[in-house]
FIKOLZA-1660 file (N, C-alpha, C; in steps of 0.1 Angstrom, whole numbers, plus 5000, padded with zeros to 4 digits):
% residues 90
   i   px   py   pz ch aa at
   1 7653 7264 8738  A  X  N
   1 7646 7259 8726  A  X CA
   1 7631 7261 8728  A  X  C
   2 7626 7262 8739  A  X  N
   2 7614 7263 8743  A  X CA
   2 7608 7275 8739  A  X  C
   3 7613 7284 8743  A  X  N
   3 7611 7296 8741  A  X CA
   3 7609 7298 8729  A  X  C
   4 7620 7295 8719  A  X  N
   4 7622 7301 8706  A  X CA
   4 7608 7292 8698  A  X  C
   5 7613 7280 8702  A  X  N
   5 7597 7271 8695  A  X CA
   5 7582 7276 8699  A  X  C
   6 7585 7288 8709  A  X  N
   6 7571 7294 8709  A  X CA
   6 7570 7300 8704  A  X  C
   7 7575 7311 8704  A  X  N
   7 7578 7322 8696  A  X CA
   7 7573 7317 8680  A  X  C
   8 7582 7307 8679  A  X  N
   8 7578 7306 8662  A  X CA
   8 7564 7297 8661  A  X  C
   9 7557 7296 8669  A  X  N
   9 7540 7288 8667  A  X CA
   9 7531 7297 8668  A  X  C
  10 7538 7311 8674  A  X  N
  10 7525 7323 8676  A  X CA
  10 7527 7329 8667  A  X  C
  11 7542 7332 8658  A  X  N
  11 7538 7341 8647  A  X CA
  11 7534 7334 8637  A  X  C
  12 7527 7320 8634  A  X  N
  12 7526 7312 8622  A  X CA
  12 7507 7312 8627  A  X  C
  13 7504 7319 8612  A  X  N
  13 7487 7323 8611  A  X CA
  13 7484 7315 8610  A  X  C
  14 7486 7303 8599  A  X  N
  14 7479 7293 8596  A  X CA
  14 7477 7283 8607  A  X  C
  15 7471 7274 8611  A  X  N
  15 7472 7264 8619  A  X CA
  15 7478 7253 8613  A  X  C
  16 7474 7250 8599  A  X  N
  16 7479 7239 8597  A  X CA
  16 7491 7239 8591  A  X  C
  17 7503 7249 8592  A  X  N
  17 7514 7252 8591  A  X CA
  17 7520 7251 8608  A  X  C
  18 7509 7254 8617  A  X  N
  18 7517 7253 8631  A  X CA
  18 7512 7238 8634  A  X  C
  19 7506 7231 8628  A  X  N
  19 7501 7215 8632  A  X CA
  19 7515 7207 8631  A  X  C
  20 7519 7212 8614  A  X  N
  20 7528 7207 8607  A  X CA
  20 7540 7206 8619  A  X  C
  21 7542 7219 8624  A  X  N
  21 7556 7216 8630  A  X CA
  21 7561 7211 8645  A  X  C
  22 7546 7211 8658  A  X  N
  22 7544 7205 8658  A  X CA
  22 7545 7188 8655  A  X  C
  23 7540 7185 8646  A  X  N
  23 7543 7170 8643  A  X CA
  23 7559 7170 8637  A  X  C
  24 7569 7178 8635  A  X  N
  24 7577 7171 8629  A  X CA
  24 7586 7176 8644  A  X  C
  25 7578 7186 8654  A  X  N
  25 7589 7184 8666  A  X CA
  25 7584 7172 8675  A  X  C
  26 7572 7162 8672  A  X  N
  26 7571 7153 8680  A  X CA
  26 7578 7141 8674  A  X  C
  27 7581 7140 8661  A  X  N
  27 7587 7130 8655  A  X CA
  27 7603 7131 8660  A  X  C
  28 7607 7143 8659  A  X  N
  28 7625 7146 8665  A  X CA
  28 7625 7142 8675  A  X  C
  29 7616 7144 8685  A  X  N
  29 7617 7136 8700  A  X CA
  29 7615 7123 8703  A  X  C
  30 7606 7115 8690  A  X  N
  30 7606 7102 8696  A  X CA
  30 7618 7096 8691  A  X  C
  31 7626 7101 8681  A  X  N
  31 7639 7096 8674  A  X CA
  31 7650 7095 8685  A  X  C
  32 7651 7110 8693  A  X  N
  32 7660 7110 8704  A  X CA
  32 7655 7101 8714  A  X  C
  33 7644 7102 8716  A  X  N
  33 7642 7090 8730  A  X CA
  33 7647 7077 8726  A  X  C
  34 7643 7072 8714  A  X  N
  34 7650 7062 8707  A  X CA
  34 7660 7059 8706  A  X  C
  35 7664 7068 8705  A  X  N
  35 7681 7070 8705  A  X CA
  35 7691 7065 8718  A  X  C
  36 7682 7074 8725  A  X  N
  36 7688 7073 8739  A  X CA
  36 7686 7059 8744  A  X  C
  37 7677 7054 8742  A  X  N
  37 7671 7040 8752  A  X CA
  37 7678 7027 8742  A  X  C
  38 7680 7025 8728  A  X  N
  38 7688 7017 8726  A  X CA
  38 7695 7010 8734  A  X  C
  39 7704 7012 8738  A  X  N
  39 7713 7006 8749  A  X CA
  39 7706 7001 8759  A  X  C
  40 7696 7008 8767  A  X  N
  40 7689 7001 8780  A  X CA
  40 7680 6989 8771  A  X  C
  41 7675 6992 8755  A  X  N
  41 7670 6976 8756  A  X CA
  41 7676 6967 8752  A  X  C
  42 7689 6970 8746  A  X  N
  42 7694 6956 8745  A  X CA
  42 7702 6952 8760  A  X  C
  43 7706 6959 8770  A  X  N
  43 7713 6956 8783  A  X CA
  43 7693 6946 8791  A  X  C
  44 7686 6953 8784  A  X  N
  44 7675 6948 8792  A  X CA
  44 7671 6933 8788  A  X  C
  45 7671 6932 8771  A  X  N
  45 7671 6918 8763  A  X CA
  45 7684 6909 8769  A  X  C
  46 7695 6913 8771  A  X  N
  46 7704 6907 8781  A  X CA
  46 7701 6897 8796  A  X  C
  47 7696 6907 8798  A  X  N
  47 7685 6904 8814  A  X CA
  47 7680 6891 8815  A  X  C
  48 7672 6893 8807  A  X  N
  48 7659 6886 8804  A  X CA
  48 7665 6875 8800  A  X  C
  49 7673 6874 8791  A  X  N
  49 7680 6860 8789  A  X CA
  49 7684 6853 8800  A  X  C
  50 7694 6864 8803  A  X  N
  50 7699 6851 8820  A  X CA
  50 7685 6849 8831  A  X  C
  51 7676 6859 8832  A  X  N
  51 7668 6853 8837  A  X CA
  51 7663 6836 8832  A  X  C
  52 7658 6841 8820  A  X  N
  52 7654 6828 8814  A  X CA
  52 7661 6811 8818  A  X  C
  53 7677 6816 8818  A  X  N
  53 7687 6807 8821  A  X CA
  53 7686 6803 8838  A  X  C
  54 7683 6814 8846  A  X  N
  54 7682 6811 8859  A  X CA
  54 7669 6803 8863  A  X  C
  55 7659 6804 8855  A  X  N
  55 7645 6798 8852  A  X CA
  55 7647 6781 8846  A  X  C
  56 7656 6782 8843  A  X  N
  56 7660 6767 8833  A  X CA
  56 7671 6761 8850  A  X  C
  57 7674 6763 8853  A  X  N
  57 7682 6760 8863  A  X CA
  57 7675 6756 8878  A  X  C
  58 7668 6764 8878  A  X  N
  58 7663 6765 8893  A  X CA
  58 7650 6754 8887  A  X  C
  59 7646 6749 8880  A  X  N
  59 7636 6737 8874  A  X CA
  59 7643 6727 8877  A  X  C
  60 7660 6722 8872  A  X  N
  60 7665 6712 8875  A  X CA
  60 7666 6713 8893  A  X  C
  61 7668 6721 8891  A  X  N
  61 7673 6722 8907  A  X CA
  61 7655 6713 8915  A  X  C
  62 7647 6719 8912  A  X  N
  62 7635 6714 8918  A  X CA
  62 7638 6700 8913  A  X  C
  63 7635 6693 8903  A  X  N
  63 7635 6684 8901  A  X CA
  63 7644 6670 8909  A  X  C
  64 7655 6681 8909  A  X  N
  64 7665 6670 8918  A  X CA
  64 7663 6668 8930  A  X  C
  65 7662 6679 8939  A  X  N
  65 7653 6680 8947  A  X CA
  65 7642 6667 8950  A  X  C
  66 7634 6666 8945  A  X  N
  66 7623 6659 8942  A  X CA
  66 7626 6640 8938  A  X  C
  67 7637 6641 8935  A  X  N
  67 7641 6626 8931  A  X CA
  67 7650 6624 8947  A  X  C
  68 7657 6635 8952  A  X  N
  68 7665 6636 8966  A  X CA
  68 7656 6628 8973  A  X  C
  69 7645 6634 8976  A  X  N
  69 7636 6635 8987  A  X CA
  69 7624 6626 8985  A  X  C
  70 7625 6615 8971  A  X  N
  70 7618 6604 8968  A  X CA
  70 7632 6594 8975  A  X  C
  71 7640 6593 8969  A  X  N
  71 7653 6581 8974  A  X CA
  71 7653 6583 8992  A  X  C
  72 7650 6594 8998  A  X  N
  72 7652 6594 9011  A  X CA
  72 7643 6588 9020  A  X  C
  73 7629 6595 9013  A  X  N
  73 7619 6589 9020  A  X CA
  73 7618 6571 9017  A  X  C
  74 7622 6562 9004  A  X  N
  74 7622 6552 9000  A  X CA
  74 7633 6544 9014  A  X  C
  75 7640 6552 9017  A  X  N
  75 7652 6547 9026  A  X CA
  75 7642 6548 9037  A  X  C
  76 7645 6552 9043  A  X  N
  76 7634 6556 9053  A  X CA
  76 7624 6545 9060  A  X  C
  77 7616 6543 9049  A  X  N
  77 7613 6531 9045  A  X CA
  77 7619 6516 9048  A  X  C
  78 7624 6511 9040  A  X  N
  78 7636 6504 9038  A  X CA
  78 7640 6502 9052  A  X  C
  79 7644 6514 9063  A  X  N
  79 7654 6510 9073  A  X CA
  79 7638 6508 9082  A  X  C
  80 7627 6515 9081  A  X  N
  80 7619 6512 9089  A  X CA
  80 7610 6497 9087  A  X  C
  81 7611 6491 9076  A  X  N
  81 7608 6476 9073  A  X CA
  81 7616 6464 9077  A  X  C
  82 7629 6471 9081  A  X  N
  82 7638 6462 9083  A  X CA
  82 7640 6457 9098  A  X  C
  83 7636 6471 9105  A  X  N
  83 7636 6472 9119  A  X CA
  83 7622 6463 9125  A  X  C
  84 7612 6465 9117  A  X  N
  84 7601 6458 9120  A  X CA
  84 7601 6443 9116  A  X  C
  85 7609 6438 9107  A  X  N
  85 7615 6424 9102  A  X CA
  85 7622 6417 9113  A  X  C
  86 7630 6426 9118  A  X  N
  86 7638 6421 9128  A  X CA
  86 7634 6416 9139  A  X  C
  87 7625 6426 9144  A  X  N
  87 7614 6422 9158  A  X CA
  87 7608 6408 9158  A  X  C
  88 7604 6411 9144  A  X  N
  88 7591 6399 9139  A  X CA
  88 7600 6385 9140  A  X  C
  89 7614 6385 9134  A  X  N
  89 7620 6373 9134  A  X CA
  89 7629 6364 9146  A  X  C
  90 7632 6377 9150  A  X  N
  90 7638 6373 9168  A  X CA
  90 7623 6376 9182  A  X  C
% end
């Protein structure tokens, strides 16, 4: 194809007959690239969702975390006030 599309740009005198075609062989190629990648963006919009979902998840997860590791240290606590209660009362 390359060849032949040269061929036909050198024997065309006018320029703005060879601009012309040119632009209508950059328009056929962005159709086909289009064409082609369809599929990679919606597998990509895919992605991105479950990301999103893994983003929504791993937030609870922190959070829980975070209430874990309040109730633990509150214990903690708790058995260490108790121990010092004890001393104090015996």
């Amino acid at each position: 194809m390359q060849v032949t599309l040269f061929k036909a740009l050198k024997s065309v005198t006018r320029d703005t007959l060879a601009t012309a075609v040119v632009e209508q062989l950059e328009e056929y190629v962005a159709v086909k690239i289009a064409d082609a990648t369809k599929n990679l963006e919606a597998q990509n919009k895919g992605l991105e969702a479950q990301i999103k979902g893994l983003e929504t998840s791993i937030g609870g997860l922190k959070w829980q975390m975070g209430v874990t590791s309040a109730v633990i240290a509150i214990s903690a606590l708790i058995v260490g006030a108790g121990a010092v209660l004890t001393k104090l009362i015996h």
